[in-house]
BALOBA-1460 file (C-alpha; in Angstrom, 3 decimals):
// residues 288
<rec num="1" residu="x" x="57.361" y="24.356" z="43.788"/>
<rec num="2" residu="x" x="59.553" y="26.096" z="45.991"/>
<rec num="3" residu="x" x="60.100" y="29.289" z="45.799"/>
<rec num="4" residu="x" x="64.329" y="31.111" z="45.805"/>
<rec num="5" residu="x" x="65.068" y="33.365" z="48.620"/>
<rec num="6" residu="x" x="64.591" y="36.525" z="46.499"/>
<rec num="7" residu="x" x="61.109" y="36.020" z="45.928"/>
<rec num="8" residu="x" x="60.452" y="35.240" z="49.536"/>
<rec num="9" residu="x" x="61.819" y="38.565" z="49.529"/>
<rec num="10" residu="x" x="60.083" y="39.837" z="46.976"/>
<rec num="11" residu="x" x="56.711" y="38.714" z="48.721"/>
<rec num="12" residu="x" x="57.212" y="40.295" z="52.599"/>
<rec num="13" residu="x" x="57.495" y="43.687" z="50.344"/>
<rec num="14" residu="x" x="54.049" y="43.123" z="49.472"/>
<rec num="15" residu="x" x="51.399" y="44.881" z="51.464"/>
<rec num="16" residu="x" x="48.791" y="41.647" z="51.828"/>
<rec num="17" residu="x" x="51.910" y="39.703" z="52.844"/>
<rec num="18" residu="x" x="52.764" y="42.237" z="55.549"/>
<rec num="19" residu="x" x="49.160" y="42.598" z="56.793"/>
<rec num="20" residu="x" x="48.748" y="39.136" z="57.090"/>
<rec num="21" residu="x" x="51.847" y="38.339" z="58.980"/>
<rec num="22" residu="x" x="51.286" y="41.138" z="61.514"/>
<rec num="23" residu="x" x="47.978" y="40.020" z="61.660"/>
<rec num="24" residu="x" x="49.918" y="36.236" z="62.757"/>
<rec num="25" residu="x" x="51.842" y="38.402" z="64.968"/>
<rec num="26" residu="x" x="48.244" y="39.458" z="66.679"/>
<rec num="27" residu="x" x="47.016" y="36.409" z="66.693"/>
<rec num="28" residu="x" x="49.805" y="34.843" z="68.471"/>
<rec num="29" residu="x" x="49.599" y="37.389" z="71.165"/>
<rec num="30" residu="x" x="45.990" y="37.127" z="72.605"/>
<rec num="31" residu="x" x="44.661" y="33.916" z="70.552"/>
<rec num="32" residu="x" x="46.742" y="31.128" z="72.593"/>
<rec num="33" residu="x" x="45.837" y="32.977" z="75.946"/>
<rec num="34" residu="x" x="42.222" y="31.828" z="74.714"/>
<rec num="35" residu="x" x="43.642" y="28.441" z="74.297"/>
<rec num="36" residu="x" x="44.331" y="28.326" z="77.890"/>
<rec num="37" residu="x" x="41.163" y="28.942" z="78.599"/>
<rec num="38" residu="x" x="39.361" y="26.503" z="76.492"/>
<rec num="39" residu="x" x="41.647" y="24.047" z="77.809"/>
<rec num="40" residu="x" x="41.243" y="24.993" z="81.173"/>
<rec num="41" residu="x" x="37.000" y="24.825" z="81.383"/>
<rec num="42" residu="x" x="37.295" y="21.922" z="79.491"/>
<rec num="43" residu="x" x="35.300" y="23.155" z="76.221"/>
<rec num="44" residu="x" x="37.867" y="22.217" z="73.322"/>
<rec num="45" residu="x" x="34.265" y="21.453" z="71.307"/>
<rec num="46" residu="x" x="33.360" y="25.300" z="71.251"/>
<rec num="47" residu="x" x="35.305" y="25.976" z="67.683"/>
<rec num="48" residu="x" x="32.625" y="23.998" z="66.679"/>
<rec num="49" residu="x" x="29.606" y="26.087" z="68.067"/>
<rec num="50" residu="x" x="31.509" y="29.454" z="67.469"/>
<rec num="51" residu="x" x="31.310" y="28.004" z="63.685"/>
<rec num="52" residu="x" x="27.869" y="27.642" z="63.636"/>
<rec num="53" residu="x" x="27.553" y="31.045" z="65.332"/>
<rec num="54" residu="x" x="29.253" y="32.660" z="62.961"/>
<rec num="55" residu="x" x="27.923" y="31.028" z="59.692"/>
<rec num="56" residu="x" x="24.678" y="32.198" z="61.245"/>
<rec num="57" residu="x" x="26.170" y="36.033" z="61.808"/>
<rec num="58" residu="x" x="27.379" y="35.197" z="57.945"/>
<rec num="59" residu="x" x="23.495" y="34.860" z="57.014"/>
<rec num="60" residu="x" x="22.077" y="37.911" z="58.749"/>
<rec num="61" residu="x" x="24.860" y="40.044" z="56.993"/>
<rec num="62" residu="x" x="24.276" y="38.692" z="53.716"/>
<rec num="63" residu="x" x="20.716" y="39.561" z="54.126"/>
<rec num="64" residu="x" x="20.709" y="42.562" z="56.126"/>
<rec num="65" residu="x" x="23.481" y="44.069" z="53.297"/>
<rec num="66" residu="x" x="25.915" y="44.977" z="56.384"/>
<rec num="67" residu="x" x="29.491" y="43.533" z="57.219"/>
<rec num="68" residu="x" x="28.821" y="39.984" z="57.728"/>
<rec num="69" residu="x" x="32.418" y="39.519" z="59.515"/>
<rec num="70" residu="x" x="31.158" y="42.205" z="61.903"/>
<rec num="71" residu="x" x="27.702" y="40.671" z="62.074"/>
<rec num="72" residu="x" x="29.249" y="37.224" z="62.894"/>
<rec num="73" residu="x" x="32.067" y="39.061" z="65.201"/>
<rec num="74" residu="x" x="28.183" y="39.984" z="67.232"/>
<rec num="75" residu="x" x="26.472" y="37.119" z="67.070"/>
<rec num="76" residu="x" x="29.483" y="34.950" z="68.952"/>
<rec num="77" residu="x" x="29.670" y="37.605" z="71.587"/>
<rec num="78" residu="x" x="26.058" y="37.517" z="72.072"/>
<rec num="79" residu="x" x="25.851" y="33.416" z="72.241"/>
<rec num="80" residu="x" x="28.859" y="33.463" z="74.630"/>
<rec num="81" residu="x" x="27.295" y="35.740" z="77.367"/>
<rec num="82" residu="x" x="23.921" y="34.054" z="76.069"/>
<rec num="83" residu="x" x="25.072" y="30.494" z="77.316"/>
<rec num="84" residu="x" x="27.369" y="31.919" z="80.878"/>
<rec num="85" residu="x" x="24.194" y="31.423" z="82.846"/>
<rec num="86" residu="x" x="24.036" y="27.608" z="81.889"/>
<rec num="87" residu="x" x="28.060" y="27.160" z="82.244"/>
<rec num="88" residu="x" x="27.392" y="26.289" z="86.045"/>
<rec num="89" residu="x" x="29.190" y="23.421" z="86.254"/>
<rec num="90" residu="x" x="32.098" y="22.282" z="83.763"/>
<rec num="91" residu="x" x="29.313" y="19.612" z="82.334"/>
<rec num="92" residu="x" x="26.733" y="22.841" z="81.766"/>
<rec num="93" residu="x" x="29.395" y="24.446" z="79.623"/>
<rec num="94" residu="x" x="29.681" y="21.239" z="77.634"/>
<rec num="95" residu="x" x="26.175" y="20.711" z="77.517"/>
<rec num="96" residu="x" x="25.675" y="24.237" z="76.771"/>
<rec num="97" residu="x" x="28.010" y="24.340" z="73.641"/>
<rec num="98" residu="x" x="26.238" y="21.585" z="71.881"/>
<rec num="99" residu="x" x="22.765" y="23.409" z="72.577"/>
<rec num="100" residu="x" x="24.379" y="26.404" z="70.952"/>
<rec num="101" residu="x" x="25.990" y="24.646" z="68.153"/>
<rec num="102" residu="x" x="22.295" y="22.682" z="67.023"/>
<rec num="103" residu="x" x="20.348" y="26.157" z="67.373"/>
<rec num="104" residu="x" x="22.494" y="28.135" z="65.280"/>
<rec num="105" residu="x" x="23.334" y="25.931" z="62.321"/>
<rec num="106" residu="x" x="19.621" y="25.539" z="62.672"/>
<rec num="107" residu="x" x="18.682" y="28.912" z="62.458"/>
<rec num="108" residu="x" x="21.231" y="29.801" z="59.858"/>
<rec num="109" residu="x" x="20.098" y="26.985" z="57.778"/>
<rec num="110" residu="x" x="16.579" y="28.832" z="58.269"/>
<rec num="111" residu="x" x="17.570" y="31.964" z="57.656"/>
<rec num="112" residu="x" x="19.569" y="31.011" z="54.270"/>
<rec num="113" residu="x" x="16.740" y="29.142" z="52.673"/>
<rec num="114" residu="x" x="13.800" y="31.718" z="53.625"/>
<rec num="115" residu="x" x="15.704" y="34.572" z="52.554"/>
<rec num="116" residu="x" x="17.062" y="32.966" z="49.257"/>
<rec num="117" residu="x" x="20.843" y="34.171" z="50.150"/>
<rec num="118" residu="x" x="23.288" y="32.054" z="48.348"/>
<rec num="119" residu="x" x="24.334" y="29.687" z="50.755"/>
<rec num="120" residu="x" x="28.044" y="28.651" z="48.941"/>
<rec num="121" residu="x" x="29.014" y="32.535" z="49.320"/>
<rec num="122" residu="x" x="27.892" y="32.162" z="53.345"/>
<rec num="123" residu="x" x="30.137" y="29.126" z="53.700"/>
<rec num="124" residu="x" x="32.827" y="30.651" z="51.671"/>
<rec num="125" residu="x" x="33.726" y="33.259" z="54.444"/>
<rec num="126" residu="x" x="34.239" y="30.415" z="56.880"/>
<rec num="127" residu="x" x="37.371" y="29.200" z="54.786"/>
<rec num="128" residu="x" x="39.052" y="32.011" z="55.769"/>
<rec num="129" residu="x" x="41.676" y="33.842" z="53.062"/>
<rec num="130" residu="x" x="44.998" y="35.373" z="55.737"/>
<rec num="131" residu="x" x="46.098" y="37.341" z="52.442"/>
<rec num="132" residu="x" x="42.501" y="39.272" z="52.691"/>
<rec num="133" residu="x" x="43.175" y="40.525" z="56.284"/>
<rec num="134" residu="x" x="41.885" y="43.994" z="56.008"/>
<rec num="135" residu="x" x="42.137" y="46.501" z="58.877"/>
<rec num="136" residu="x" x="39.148" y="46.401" z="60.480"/>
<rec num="137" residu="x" x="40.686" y="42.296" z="61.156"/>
<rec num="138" residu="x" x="43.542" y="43.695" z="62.597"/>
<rec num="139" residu="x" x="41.522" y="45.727" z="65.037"/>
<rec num="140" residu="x" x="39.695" y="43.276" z="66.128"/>
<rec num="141" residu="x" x="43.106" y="41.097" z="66.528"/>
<rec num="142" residu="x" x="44.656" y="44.148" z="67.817"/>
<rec num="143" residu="x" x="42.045" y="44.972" z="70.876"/>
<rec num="144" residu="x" x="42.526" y="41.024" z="71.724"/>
<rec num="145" residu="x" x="45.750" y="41.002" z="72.344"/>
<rec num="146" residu="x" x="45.831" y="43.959" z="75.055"/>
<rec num="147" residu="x" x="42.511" y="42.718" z="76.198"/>
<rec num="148" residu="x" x="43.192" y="38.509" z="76.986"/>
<rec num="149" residu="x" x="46.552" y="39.097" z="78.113"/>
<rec num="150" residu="x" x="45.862" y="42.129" z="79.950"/>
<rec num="151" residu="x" x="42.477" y="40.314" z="81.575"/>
<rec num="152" residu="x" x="44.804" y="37.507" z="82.407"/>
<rec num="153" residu="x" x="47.279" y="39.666" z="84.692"/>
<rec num="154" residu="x" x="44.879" y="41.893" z="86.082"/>
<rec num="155" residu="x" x="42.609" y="39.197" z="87.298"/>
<rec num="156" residu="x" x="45.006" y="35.868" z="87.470"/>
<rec num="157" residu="x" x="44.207" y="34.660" z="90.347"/>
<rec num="158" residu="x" x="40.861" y="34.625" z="89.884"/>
<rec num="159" residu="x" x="40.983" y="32.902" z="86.770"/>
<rec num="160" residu="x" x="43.990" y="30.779" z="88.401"/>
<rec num="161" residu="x" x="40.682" y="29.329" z="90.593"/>
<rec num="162" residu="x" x="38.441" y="29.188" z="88.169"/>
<rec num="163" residu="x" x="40.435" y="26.965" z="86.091"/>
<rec num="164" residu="x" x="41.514" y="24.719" z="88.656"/>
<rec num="165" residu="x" x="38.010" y="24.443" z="90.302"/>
<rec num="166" residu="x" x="34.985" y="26.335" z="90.217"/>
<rec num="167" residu="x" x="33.295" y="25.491" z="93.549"/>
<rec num="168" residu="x" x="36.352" y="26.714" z="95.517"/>
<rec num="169" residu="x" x="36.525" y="29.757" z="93.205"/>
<rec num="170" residu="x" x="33.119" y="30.537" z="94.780"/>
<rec num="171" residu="x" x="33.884" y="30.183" z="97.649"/>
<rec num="172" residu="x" x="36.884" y="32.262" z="97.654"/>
<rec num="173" residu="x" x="34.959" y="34.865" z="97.043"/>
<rec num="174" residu="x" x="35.483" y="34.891" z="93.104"/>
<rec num="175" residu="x" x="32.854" y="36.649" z="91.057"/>
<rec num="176" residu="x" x="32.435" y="33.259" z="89.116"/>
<rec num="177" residu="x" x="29.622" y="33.880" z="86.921"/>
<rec num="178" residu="x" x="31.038" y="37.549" z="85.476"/>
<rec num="179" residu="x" x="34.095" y="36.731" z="85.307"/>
<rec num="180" residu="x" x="33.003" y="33.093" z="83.225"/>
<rec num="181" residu="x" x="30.874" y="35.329" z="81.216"/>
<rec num="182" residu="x" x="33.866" y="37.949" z="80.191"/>
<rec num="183" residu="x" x="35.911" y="34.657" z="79.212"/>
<rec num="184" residu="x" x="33.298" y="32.669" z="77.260"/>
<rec num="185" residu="x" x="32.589" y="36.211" z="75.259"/>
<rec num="186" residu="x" x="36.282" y="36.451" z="74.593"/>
<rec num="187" residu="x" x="36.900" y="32.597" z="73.756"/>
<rec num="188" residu="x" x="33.570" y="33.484" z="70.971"/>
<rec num="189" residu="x" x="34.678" y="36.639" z="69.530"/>
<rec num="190" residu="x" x="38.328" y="35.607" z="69.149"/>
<rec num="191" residu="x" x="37.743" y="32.129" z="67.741"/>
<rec num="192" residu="x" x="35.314" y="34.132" z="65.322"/>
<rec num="193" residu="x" x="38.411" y="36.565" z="64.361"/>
<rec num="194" residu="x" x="40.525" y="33.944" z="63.698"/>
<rec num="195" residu="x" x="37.926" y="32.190" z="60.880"/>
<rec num="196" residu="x" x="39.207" y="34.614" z="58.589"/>
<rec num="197" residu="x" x="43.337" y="33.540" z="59.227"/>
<rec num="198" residu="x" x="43.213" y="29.912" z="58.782"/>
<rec num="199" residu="x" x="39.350" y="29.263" z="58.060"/>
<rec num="200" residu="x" x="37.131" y="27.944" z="60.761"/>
<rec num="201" residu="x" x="37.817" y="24.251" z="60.255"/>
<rec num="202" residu="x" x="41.696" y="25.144" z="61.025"/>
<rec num="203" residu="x" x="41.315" y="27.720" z="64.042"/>
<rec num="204" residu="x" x="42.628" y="25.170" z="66.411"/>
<rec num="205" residu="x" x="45.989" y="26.195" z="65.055"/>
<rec num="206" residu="x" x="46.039" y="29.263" z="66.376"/>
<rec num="207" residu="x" x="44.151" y="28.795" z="69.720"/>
<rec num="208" residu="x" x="44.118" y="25.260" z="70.685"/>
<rec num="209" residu="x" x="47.387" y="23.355" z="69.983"/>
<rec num="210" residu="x" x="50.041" y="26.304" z="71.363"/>
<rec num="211" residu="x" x="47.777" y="25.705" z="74.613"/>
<rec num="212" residu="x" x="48.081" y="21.981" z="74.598"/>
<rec num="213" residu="x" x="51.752" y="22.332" z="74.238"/>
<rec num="214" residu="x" x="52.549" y="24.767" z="77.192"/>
<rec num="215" residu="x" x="50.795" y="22.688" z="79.601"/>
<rec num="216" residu="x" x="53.499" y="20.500" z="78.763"/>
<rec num="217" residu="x" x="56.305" y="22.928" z="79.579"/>
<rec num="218" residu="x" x="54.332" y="25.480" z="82.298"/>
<rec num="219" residu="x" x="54.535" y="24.960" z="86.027"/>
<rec num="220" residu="x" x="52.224" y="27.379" z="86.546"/>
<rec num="221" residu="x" x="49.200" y="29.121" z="84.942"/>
<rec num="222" residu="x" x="51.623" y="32.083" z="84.563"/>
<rec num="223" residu="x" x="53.790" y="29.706" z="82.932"/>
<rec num="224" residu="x" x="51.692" y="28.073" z="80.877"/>
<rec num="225" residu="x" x="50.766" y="31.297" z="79.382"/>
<rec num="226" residu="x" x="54.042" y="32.733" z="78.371"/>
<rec num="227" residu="x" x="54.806" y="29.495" z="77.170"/>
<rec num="228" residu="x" x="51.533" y="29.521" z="74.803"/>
<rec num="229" residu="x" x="52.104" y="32.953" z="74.159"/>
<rec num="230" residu="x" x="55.574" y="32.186" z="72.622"/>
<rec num="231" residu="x" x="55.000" y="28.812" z="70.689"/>
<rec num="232" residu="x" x="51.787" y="30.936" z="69.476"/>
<rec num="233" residu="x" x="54.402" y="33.286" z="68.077"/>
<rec num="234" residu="x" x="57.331" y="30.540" z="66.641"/>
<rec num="235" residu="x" x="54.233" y="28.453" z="65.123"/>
<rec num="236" residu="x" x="52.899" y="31.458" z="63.408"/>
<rec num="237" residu="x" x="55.783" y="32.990" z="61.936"/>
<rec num="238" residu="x" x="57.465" y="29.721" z="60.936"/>
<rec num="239" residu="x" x="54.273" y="28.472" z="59.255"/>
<rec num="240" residu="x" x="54.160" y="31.781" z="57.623"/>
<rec num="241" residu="x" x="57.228" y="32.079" z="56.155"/>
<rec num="242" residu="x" x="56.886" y="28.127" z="54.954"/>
<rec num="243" residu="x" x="54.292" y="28.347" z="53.307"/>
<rec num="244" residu="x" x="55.373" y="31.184" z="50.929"/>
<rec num="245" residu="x" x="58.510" y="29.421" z="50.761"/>
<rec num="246" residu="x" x="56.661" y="26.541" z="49.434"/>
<rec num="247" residu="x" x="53.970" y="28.235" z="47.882"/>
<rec num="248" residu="x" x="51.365" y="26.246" z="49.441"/>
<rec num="249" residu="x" x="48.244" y="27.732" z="51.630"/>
<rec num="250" residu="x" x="48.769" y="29.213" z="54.796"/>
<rec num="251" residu="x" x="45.868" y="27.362" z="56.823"/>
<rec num="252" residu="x" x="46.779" y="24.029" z="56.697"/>
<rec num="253" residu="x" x="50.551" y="24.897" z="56.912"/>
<rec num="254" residu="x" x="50.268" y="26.799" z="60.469"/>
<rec num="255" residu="x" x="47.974" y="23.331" z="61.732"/>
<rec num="256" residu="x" x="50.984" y="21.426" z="60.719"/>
<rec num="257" residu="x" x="53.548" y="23.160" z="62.092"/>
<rec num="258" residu="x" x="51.703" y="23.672" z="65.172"/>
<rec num="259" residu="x" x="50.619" y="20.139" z="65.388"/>
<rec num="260" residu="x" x="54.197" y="19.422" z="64.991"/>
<rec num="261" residu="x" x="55.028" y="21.368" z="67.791"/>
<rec num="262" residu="x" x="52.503" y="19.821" z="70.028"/>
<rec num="263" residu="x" x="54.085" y="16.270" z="69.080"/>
<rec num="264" residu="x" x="57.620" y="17.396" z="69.489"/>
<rec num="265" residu="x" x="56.885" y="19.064" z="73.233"/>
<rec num="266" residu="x" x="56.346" y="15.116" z="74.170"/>
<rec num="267" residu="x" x="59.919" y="14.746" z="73.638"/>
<rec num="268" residu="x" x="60.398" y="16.653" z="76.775"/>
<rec num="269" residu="x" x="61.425" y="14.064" z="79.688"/>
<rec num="270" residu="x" x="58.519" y="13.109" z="81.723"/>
<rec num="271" residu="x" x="60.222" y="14.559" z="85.050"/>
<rec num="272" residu="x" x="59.237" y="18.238" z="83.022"/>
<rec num="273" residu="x" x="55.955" y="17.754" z="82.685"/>
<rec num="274" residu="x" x="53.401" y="18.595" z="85.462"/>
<rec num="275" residu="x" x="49.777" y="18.418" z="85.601"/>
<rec num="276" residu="x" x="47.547" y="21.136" z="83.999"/>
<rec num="277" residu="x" x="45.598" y="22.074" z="87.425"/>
<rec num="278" residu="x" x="47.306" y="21.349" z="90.424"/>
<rec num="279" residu="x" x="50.485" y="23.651" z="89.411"/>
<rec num="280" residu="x" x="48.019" y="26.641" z="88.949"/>
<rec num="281" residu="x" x="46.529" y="26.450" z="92.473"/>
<rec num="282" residu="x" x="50.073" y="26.185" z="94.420"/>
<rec num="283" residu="x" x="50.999" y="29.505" z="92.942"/>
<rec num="284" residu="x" x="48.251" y="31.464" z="93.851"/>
<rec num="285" residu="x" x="49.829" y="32.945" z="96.708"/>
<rec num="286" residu="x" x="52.341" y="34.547" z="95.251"/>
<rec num="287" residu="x" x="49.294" y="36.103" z="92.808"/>
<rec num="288" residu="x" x="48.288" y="38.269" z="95.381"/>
């Protein structure tokens, strides 16, 4: 069912509606500069981990009686500076995801059936619900996108050489181990603050697949950001406003649309397209 103009209307007037498409808005700002990043150190499985982390976050919150968004929010940051000393090489952070991902579900499977929590209302807050976006989401969003973008042109060249190679980061004098601990907490905490948008099965729609289309378009890391940045922002608003069009749940509609958008970015003549490291290093001259 699809619903007339005037009750589109009708709906943006609302104040859940509102929240959750500023809270798109937020997300599209600082959650595709993540993207970049994932895409960049090579560690697209770490919505997986992050998932794990946070159902495990979930269970301490449940049984601790605090805020188990804010108690998963911690756990993620903890587990990404907790694995930076293993992310040596591009294989360690690999290697070190799928260590993180089998010790949390483990634990949190632990921690559910010794403490008798109900397990279904645990895995219920990983679904995510965008019309429940309460403020304390929207600060979290909020503080992301000054922080990612803000990290990102304060420090770009040094994350310019860290995504293009690590070794000759180093030896550039890059402080590669803080600054790869400062991204891997950010990647954790925002995929974690996006479970509650689309749900964590769907994040990728709002981190992954904006980045995966502006390394299609971008010539440059700078590039490739503001091109993220913006499909990040047309994906999110479009899927928005479709699905209350056609009344159908936001998630899976923004995964679409973006997924779409990633498919229709191939379109783009091949002479366009340039590779997703090389570009990055021949403009880091002009980053000084």
């Amino acid at each position: 069912m699809t619903l007339a103009t005037a009750d589109i209307g009708e709906l943006l007037r609302l104040l859940p509606v509102q929240r959750a498409g500023f809270a798109l808005l937020l997300a599209a700002i600082g959650l595709p500069v993540i993207g970049v990043v994932v895409v960049g150190l090579d560690i697209m499985p770490v919505r997986f981990a992050v998932m794990h982390v946070a159902l495990l976050g979930i269970a301490v919150g449940l049984l601790t009686g605090l805020d188990p968004m804010v108690c998963a929010l911690v756990a993620c940051a903890l587990a990404g500076a907790g694995v930076a000393p293993l992310a040596r090489t591009p294989d360690g952070l690999s290697g070190a995801m799928g260590l993180l991902m089998s010790l949390a579900i483990a634990a949190a499977l632990l921690v559910l059936a010794v403490s008798g929590v109900n397990a279904s209302g645990a895995f219920a807050l990983l679904w995510g619900s965008i019309l429940s976006v309460g403020t304390a989401d929207l600060s979290v969003l909020g503080v992301l996108a000054v922080i990612v973008p803000g990290l990102f042109w304060w420090r770009r060249r040094d994350v310019a050489l860290l995504l293009y190679d690590r070794e000759l980061a180093q030896c550039s004098g890059v402080p590669v181990r803080g600054l790869t601990l400062v991204l891997l907490v950010l990647v954790a905490i925002s995929v974690a603050g996006a479970i509650r948008l689309t749900g964590a099965l769907l994040v990728d729609a709002l981190t992954l697949l904006p980045a995966l289309a502006a390394r299609r378009l971008g010539t440059s890391l700078k590039s490739i950001t503001l091109w993220a940045v913006a499909i990040g922002v047309g994906v999110n608003l479009t899927g928005f406003l479709i699905a209350l069009w056609l009344d159908w749940p936001p998630g899976p509609v923004l995964v679409l649309t973006a997924g779409a958008a990633v498919l229709a970015v191939h379109l783009v003549p091949e002479r366009r397209i340039s590779s997703w490291r090389a570009p990055a290093s021949v403009s880091l001259p002009s980053s000084h």
